[in-house]
N, C-alpha and C positions, 0 to 999 in steps of 0.2 A: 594615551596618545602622545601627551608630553616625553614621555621616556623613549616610545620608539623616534621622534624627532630628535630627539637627544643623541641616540645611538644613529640614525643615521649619519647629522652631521659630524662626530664621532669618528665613523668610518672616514666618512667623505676625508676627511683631515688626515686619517690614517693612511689613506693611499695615496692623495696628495704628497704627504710629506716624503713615501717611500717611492716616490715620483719624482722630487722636489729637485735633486741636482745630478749630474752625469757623474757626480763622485760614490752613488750607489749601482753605476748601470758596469758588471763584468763585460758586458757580450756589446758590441754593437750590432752584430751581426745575428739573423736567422739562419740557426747550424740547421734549419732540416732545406734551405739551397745549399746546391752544389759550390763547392768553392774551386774554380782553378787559377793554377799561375800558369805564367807567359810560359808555353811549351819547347817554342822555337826561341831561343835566348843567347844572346853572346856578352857573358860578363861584362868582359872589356867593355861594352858601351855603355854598363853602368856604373862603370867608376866616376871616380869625381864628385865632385860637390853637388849637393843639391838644397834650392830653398823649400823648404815646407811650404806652401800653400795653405793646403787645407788639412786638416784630421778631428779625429776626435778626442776629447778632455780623455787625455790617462798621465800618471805621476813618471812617465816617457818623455813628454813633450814641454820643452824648457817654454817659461815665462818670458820670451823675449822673439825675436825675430828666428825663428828655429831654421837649422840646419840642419843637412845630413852627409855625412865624410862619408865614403865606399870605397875600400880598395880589397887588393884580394885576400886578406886576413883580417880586415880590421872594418867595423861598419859604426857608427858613433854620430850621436844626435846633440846637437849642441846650438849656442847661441853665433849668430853673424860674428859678437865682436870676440869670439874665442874662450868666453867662460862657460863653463859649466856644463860638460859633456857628458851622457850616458852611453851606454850601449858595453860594447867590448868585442871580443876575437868573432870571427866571422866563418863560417866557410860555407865554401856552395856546394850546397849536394845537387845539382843539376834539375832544368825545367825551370828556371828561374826561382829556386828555392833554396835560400840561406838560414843557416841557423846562425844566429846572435846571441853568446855569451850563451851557448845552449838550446835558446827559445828562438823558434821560428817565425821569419819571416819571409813573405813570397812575391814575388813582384808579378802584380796581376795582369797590369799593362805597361809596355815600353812604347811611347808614339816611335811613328818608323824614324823620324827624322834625331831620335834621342836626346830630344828636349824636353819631354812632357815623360811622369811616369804613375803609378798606382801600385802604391804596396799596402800587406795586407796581414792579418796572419789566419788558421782556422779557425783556430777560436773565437775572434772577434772581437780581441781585446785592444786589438789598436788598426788602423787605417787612415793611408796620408795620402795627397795627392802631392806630386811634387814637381818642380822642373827648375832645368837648369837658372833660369833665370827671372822672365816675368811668363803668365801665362795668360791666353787670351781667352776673350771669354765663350766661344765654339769648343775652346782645347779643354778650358775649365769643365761645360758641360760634357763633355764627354768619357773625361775623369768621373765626375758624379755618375755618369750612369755605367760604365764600368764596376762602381763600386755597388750602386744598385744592382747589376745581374748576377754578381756574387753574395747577395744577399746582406746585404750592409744596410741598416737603418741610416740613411744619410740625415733627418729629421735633426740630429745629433751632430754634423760635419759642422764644425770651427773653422774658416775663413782666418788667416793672421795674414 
């Protein structure tokens, strides 16, 4: 009896710990939901700056007040005060779907007014809520569930 207690707590600890932090989880996302981007899309309204809000823990998203630069070649993830940027060349293959430095990303929702936005990729290695400036909190939830009907484990969404 003593041994199967042993081995349960054992496990128990075992999956715990392969539980333990977002720096084991690839996917945020459930690949067996459908994933789409914004169909109906006009680049131009997503250039510009945007602040990060919300996403999920990936070695993507800067330690500091995160940003995201968007123009028509070049898409980059970086800090408010100007250090420390990722990302690289950009291009649209159309339907609101960019590849970054090769790797895709999809912009799931654009609010109509183009101040609120939800990017994403298929895989589900990364997912941000974003807007130009502050966001409120009707616009916040609606980002969330956005990312909810594309299958995204929000349980995981980082707030900065």
């Amino acid at each position: 009896m003593k041994s199967f207690l042993a081995l349960s707590v054992l496990c128990a600890s075992l999956i715990a710990c392969a539980k333990a932090g977002p720096e084991t989880i690839t996917s945020y996302r459930d690949r067996s939901v459908p994933i789409a981007s914004r169909a109906v899309f006009d680049p131009a309204a997503f250039e510009g700056n945007w602040r990060i809000i919300a996403g999920f823990p990936n070695a993507d998203t800067p330690d500091c007040d995160p940003v995201l630069s968007v123009d028509r070649t070049m898409i980059l993830t970086g800090c408010s005060g100007g250090n420390a940027y990722a990302g690289g060349p950009a291009r649209y293959l159309g339907q609101g779907r960019y590849t970054v430095d090769a790797d895709p990303m999809w912009v799931l929702w654009l609010a109509e007014d183009g101040q609120a936005a939800v990017i994403g990729t298929p895989d589900g290695s990364m997912g941000a809520i974003l807007a130009r400036d502050t966001i409120s909190a009707d616009r916040y939830r609606a980002a969330v569930t956005m990312l909810e009907f594309n299958g995204y484990k929000t349980d995981y969404l980082q707030r900065y």
